[in-house]
C-alpha positions as CSV (number, residue, x, y, z in Angstrom):
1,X,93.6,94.9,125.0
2,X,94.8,93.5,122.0
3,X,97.9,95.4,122.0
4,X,98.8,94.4,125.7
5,X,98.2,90.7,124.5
6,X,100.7,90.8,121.8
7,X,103.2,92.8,123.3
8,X,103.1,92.4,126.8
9,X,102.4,89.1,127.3
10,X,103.7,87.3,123.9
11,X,100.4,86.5,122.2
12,X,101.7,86.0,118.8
13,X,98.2,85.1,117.2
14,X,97.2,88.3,117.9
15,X,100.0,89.8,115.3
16,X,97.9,88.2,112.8
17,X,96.4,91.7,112.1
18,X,98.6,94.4,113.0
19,X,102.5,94.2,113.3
20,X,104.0,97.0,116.0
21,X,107.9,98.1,115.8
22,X,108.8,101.4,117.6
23,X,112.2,102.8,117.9
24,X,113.9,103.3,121.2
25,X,112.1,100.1,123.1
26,X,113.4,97.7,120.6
27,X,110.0,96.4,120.0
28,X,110.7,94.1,117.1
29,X,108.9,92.1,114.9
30,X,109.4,88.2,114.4
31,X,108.7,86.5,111.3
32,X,108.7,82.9,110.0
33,X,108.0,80.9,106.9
34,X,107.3,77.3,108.4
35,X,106.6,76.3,105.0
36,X,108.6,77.2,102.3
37,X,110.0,73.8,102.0
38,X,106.6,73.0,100.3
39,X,107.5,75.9,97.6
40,X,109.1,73.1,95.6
41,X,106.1,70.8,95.6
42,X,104.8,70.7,92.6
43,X,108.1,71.3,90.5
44,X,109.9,68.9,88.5
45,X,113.0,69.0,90.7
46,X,115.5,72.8,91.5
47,X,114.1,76.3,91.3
48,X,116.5,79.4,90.6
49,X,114.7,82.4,92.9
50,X,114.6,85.3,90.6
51,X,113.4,87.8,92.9
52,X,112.2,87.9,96.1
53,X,110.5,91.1,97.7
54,X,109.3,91.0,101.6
55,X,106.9,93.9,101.4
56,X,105.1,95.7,104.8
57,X,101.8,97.7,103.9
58,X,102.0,100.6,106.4
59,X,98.6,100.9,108.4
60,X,97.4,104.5,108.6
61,X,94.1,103.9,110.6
62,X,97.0,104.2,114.0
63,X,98.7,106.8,112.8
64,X,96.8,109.2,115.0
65,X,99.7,110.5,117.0
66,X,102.4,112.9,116.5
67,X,105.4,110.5,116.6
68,X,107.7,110.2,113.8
69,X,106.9,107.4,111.0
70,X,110.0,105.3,110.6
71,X,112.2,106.6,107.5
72,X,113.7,103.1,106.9
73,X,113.1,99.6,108.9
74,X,115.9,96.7,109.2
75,X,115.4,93.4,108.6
76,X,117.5,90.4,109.9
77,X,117.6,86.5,110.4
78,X,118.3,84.0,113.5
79,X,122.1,82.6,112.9
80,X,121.2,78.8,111.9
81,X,124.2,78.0,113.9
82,X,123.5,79.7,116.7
83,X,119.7,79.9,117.9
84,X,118.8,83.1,119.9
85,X,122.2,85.1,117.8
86,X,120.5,87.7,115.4
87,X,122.5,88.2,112.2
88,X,122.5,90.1,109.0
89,X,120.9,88.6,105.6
90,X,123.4,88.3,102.6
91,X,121.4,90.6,100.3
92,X,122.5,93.3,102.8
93,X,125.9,93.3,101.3
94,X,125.1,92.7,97.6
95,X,125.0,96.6,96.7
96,X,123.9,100.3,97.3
97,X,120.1,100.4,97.5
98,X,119.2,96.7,96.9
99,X,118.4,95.5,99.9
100,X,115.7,97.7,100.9
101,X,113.8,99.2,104.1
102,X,113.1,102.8,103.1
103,X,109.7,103.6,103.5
104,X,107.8,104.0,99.9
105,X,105.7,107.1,100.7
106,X,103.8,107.2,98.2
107,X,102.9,103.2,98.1
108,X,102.4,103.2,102.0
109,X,104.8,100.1,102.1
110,X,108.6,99.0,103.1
111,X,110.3,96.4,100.6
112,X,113.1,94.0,101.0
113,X,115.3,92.2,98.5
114,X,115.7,88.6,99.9
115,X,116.3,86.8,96.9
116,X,120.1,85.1,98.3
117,X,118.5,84.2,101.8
118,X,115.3,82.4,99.6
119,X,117.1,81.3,97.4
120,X,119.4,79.7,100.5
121,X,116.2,78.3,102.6
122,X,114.9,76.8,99.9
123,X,118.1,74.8,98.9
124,X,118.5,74.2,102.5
125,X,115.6,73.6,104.7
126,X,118.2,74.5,107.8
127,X,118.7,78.0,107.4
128,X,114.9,78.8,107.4
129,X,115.2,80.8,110.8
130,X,113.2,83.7,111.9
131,X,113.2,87.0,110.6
132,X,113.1,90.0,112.8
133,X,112.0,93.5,111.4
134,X,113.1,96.6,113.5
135,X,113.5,100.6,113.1
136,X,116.5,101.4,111.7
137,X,118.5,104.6,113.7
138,X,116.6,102.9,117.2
139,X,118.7,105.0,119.4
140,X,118.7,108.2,117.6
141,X,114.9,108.7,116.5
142,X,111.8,108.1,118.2
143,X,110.1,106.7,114.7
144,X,107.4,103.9,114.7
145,X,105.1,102.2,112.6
146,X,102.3,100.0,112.3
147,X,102.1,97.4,109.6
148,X,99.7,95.3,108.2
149,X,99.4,91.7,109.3
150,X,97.8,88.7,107.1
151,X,95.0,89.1,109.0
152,X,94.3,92.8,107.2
153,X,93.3,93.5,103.8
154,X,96.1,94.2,101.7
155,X,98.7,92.4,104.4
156,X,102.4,91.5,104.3
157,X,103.0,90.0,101.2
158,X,106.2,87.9,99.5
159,X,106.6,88.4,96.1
160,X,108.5,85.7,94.1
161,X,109.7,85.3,90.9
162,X,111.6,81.8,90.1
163,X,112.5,80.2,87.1
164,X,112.3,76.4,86.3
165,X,115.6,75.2,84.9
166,X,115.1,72.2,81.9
167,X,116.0,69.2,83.1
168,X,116.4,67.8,79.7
């Protein structure tokens, strides 16, 4: 009943403990981080972002069935300047392997490198748009998964690293 709620009908309070994306349907994932204009609270002025990892926990207690487990997941963002346009995230471009979205089997997790776009909403409160996770290869694999939402222990997590330039 859950999983018609959040799915069929757009209850997106009921992602707050399990986060679906399949392959094939285009069942997606949408993410936002209302608040990171409060990340600078606190701070004496500019931050430099570091590093900034978007990690999914994979949830095994649903992987019961025989269907594939998504090899790699894709991440994008909402164009700022064009609501409703999905778009790619500059630390797709920035080399080989940075970015992210294979599955970790042996961590049970998929990790993203989004220190440019954090780094970006944070210096610009505009471009903090959604995020939408999907299976990468949709058309060509029937792979799924089912993550962990902040309503689970050990959920979604972002991991940052900054550094506090003197102002002196």
């Amino acid at each position: 009943d859950n999983i018609r709620a959040q799915i069929l009908e757009g209850d997106t309070v009921q992602g707050d403990s399990l986060l679906f994306v399949q392959s094939m349907s285009n069942l997606r994932v949408k993410i936002q981080m209302p608040y990171m204009h409060k990340f600078l609270e606190g701070t004496q002025g500019n931050i430099a972002i570091n590093s900034a990892r978007l990690v999914f926990p994979v949830d095994d207690d649903y992987l019961q069935d025989t269907l594939e487990l998504a090899r790699n997941l894709l991440l994008f963002k909402e164009d700022p300047m064009r609501p409703g346009v999905i778009t790619n995230l500059d630390d797709q471009f920035v080399a080989p392997g940075y970015f992210g979205g294979a599955l970790d089997a042996e961590k049970r997790e998929y990790s993203f490198n989004i220190t440019q776009h954090l780094q970006g909403v944070i210096d610009d409160a505009n471009l903090n748009t959604p995020l939408y996770l999907r299976v990468s290869g949709s058309a060509q694999n029937a792979g799924r998964v089912v993550l962990k939402g902040p309503g689970r222990e050990m959920p979604l997590r972002l991991e940052i690293r900054y550094t506090q330039p003197n102002t002196n």
